[in-house]
C-alpha positions as a LaTeX table, in Angstrom:
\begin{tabular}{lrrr}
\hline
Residue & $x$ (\AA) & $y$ (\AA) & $z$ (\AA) \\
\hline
Unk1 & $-60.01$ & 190.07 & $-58.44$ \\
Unk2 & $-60.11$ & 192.54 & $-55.39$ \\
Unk3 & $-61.44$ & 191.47 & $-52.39$ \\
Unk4 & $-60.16$ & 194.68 & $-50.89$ \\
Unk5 & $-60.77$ & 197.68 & $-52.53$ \\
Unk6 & $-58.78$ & 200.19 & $-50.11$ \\
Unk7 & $-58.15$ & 200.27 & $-46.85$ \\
Unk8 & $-59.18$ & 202.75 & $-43.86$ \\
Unk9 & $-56.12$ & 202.95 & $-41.52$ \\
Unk10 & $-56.13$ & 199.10 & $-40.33$ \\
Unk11 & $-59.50$ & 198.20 & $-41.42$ \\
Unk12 & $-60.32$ & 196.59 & $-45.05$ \\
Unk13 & $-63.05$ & 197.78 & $-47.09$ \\
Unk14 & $-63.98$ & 194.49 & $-48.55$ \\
Unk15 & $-65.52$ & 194.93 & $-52.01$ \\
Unk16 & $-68.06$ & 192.41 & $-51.19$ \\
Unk17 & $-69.47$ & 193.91 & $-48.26$ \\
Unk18 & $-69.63$ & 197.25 & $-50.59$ \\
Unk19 & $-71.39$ & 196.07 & $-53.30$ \\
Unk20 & $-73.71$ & 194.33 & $-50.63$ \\
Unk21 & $-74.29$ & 197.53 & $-49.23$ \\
Unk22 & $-74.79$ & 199.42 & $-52.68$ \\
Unk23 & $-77.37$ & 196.74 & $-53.79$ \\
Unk24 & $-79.82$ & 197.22 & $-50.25$ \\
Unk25 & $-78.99$ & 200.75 & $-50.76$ \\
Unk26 & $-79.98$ & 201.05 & $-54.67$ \\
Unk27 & $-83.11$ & 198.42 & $-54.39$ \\
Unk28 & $-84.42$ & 200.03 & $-51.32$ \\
Unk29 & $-84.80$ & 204.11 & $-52.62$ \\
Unk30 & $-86.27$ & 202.97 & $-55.68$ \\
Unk31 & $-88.84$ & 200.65 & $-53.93$ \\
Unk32 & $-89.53$ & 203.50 & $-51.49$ \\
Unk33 & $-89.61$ & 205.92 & $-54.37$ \\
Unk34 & $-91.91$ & 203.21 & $-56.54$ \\
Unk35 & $-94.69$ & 203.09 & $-53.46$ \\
Unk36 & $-95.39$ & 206.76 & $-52.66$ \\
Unk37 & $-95.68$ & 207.01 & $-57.00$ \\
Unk38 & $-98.52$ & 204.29 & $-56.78$ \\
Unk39 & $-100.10$ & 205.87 & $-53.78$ \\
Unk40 & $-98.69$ & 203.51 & $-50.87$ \\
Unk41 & $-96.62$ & 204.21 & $-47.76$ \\
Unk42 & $-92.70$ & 204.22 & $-48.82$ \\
Unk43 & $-91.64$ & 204.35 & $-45.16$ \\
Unk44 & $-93.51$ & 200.99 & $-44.46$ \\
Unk45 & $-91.06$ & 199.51 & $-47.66$ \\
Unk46 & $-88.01$ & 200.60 & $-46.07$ \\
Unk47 & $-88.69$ & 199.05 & $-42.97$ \\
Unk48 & $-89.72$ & 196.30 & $-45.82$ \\
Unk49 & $-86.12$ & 196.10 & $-46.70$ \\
Unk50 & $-84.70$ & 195.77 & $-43.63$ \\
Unk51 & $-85.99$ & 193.04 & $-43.05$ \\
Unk52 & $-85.37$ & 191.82 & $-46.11$ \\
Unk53 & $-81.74$ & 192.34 & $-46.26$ \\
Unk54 & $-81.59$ & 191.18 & $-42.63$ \\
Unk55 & $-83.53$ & 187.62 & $-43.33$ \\
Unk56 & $-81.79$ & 187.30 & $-46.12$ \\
Unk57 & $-78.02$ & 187.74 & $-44.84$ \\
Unk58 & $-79.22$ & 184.88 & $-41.96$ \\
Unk59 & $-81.22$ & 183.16 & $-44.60$ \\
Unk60 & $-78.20$ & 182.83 & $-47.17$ \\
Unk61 & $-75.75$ & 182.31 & $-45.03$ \\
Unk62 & $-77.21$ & 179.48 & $-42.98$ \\
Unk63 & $-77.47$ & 176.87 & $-46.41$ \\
Unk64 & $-74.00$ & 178.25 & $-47.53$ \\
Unk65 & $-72.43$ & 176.84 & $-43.79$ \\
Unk66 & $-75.14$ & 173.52 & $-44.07$ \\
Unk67 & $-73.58$ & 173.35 & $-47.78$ \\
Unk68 & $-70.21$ & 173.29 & $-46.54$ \\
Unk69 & $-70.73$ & 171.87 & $-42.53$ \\
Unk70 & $-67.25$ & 170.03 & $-42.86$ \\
Unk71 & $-65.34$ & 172.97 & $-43.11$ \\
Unk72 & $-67.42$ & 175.33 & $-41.22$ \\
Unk73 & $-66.81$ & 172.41 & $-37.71$ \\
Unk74 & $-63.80$ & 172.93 & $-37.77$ \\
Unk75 & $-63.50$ & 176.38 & $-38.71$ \\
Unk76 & $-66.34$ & 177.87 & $-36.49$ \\
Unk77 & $-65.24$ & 181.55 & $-36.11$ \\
Unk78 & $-65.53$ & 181.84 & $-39.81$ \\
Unk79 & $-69.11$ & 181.44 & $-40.28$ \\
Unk80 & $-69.50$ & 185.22 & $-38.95$ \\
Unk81 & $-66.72$ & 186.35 & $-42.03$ \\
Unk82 & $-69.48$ & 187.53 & $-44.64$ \\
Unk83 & $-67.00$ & 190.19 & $-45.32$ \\
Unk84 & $-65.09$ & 187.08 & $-47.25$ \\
Unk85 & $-68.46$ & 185.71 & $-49.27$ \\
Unk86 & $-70.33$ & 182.68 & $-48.86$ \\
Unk87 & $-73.93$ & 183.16 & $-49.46$ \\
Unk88 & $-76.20$ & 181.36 & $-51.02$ \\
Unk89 & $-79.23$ & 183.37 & $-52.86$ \\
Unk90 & $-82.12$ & 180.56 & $-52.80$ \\
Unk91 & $-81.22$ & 180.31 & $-48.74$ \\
Unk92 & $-81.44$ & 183.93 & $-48.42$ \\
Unk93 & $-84.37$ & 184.00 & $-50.98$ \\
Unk94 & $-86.95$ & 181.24 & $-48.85$ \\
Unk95 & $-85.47$ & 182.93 & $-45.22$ \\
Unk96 & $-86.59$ & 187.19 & $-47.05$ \\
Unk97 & $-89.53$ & 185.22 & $-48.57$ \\
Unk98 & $-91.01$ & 184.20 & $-44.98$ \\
Unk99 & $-89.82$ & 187.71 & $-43.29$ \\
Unk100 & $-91.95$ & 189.31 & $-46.07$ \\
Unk101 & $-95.09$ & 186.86 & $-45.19$ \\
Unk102 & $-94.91$ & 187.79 & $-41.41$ \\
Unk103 & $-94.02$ & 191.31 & $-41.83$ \\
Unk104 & $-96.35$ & 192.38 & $-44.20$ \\
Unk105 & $-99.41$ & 190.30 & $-42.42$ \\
Unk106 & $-98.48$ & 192.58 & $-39.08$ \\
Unk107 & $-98.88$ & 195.37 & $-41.03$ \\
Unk108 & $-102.15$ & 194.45 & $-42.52$ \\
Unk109 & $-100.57$ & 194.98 & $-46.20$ \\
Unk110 & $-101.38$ & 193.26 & $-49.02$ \\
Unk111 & $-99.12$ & 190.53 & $-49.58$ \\
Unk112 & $-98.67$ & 189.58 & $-53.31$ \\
Unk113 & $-99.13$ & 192.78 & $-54.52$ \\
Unk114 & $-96.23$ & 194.06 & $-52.00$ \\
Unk115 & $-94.45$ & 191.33 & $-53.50$ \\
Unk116 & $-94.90$ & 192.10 & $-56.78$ \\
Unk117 & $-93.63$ & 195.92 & $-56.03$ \\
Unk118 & $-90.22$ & 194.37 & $-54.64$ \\
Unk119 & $-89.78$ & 191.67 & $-57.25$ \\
Unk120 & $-87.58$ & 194.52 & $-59.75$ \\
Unk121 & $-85.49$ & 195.53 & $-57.27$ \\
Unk122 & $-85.17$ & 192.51 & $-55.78$ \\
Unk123 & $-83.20$ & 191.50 & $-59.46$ \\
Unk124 & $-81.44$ & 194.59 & $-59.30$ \\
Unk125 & $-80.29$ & 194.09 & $-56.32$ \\
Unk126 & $-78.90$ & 190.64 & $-57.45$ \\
Unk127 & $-77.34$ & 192.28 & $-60.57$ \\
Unk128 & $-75.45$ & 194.69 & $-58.25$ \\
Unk129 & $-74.83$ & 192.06 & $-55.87$ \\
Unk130 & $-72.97$ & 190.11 & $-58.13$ \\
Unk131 & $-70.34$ & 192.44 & $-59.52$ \\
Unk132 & $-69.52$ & 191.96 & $-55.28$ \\
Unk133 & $-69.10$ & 188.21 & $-56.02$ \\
Unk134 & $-66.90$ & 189.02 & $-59.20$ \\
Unk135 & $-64.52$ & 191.73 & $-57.15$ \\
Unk136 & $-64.27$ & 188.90 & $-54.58$ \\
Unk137 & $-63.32$ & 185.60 & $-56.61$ \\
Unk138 & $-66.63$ & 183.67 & $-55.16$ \\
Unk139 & $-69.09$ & 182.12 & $-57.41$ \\
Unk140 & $-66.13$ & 181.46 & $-59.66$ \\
Unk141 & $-66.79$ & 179.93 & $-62.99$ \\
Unk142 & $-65.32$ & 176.57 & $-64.94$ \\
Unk143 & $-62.06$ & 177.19 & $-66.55$ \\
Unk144 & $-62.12$ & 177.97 & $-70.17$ \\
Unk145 & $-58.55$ & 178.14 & $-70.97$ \\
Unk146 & $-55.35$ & 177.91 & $-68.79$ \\
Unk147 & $-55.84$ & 180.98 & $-66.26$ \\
Unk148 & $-59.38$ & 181.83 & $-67.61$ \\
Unk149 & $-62.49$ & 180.79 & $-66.63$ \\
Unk150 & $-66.29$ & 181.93 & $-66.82$ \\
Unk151 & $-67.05$ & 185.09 & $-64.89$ \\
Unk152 & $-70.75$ & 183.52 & $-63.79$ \\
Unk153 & $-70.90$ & 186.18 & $-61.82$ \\
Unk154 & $-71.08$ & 189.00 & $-64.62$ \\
Unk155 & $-73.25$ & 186.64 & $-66.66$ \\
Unk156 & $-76.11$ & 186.42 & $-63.52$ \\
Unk157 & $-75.29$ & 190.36 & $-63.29$ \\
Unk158 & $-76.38$ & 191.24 & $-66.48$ \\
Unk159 & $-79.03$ & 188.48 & $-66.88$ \\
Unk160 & $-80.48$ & 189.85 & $-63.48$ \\
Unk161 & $-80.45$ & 193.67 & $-64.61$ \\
Unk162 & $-82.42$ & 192.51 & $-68.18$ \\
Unk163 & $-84.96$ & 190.90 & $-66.00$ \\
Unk164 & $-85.03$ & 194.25 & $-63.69$ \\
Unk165 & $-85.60$ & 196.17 & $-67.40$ \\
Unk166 & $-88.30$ & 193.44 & $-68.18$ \\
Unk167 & $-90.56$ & 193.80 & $-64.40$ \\
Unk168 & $-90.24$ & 197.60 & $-63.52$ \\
Unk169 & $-93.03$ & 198.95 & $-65.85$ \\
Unk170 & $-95.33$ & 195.89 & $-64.37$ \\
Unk171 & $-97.99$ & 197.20 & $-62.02$ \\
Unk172 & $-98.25$ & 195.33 & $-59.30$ \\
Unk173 & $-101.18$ & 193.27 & $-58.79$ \\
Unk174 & $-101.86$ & 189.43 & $-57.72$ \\
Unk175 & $-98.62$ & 187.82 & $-57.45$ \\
Unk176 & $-97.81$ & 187.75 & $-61.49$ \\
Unk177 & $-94.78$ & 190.11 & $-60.77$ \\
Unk178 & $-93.07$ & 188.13 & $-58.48$ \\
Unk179 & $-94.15$ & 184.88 & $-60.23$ \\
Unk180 & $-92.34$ & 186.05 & $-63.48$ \\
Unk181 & $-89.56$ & 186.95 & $-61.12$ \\
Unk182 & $-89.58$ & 183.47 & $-59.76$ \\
Unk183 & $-89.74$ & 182.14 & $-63.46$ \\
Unk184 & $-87.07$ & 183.87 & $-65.21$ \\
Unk185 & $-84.37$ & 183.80 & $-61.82$ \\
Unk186 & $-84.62$ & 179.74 & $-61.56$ \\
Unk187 & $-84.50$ & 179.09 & $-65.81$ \\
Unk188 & $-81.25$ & 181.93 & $-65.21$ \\
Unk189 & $-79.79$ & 180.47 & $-62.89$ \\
Unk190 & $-80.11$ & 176.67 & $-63.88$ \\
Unk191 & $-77.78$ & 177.14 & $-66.99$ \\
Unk192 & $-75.77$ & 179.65 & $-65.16$ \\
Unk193 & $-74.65$ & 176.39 & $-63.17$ \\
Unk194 & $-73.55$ & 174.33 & $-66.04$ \\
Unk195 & $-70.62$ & 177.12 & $-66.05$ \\
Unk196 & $-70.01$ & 176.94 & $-62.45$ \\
Unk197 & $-66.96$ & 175.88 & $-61.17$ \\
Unk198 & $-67.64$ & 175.98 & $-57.26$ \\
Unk199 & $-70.96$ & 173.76 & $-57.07$ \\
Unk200 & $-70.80$ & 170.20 & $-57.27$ \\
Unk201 & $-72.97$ & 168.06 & $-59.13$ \\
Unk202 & $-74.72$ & 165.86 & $-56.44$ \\
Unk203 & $-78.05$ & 164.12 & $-58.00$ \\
Unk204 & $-78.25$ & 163.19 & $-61.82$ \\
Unk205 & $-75.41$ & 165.64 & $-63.18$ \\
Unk206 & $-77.23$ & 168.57 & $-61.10$ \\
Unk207 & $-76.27$ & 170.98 & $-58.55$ \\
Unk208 & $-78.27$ & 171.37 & $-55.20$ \\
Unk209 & $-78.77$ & 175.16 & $-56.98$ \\
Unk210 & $-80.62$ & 173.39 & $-59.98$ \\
Unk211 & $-82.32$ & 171.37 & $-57.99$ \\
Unk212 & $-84.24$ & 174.16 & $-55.88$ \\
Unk213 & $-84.63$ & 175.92 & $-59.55$ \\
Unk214 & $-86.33$ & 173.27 & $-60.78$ \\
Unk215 & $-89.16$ & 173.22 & $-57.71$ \\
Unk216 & $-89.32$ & 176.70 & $-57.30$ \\
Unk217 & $-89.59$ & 177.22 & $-61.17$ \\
Unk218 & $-91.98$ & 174.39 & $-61.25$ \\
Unk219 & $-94.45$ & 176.17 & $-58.58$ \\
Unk220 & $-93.93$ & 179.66 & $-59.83$ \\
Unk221 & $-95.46$ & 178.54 & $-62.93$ \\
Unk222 & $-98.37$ & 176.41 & $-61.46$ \\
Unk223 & $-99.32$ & 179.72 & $-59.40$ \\
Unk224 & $-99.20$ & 181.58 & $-62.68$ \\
Unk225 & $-101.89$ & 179.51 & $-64.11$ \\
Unk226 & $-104.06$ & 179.29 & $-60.41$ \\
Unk227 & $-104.13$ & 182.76 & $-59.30$ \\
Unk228 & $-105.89$ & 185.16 & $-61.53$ \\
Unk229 & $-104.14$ & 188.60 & $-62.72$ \\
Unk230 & $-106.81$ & 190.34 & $-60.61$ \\
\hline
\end{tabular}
């Protein structure tokens, strides 16, 4: 693993925080790039982003130090090291999800089918995201063999940029986008967890991560059915 991928002088360049960076970077030019092609305002999806990325930092990080309060009481200072990992993705999804709500209703955009734009890059970002969590050691998978284990992380990578293939040629329209999104994250991530060696089971054999897919999976697919395509 390298946490560090060089340093500057003194200061660490923390893989983490550069793959971080490379996934809000990526994700955010194509959106932009994606709206002006379908007629739209770009500029209004960048400042989209930002407060995506934003929300979502706060968002992730908040259930990550709830998940792990014990440690976090008596280690205070470190719940402001995201340079070291530690977020959780369904914290940081609900926290972007309720930015974009807000956001996008003071702008007087349209909501789902804003949504539905994101929902690609959204997964890429993840995919990117997660070669972060490999190059750091978090999100560390079940041992296989004596000194090897599952690299989860590479598996949600590539599952994530397969589901970016499978929503960029959608048009957006009435939610379906980010529905399928929704619907193909939570059944990913579900197994994923049976191969995860940092999550610990907590209700029937089930991690708190398989527990939110289940609901959000669950209401991704009754809003598939309710809201029409158009």
């Amino acid at each position: 693993m390298y946490p560090v991928l060089f340093k500057l002088g003194p200061i660490p360049i923390h893989s983490y925080g550069v793959a971080l960076a490379l996934a809000f970077l990526t994700a955010a030019f194509l959106a932009r790039r994606r709206a002006f092609a379908l007629g739209g305002n770009g500029d209004d999806i960048l400042d989209l982003c930002v407060w995506l990325i934003v929300s979502g930092l706060i968002g992730g990080r908040l259930l990550f130090v709830l998940l792990n309060l014990e440690y976090y009481r008596e280690n205070p200072i470190d719940t402001l090291k995201l340079w070291q990992g530690g977020l959780v993705w369904y914290g940081g999804l609900i926290a972007a999800l309720l930015a974009a709500v807000i956001f996008l209703s003071a702008k007087k955009m349209p909501i789902l089918k804003t949504c539905d734009l994101m929902a690609p890059y959204v997964a890429l970002g993840q995919s990117i995201g997660r070669i972060g969590c490999f190059l750091n050691g978090c999100c560390y998978g079940k041992e296989i063999a004596p000194g090897l284990i599952h690299p989860t992380q590479l598996y949600e990578s590539a599952a994530m940029f397969v589901v970016f293939l499978i929503l960029r040629k959608r048009v957006p329209g009435n939610g379906k986008t980010l529905f399928l999104y929704l619907i193909l994250y939570s059944s990913i991530r579900f197994a994923i967890e049976f191969l995860r060696g940092d999550n610990p089971a907590i209700l029937m054999g089930l991690t708190i991560s398989q527990l939110i897919s289940i609901a959000i999976f669950t209401t991704a697919v009754i809003l598939w059915k309710i809201i029409p395509s158009k």
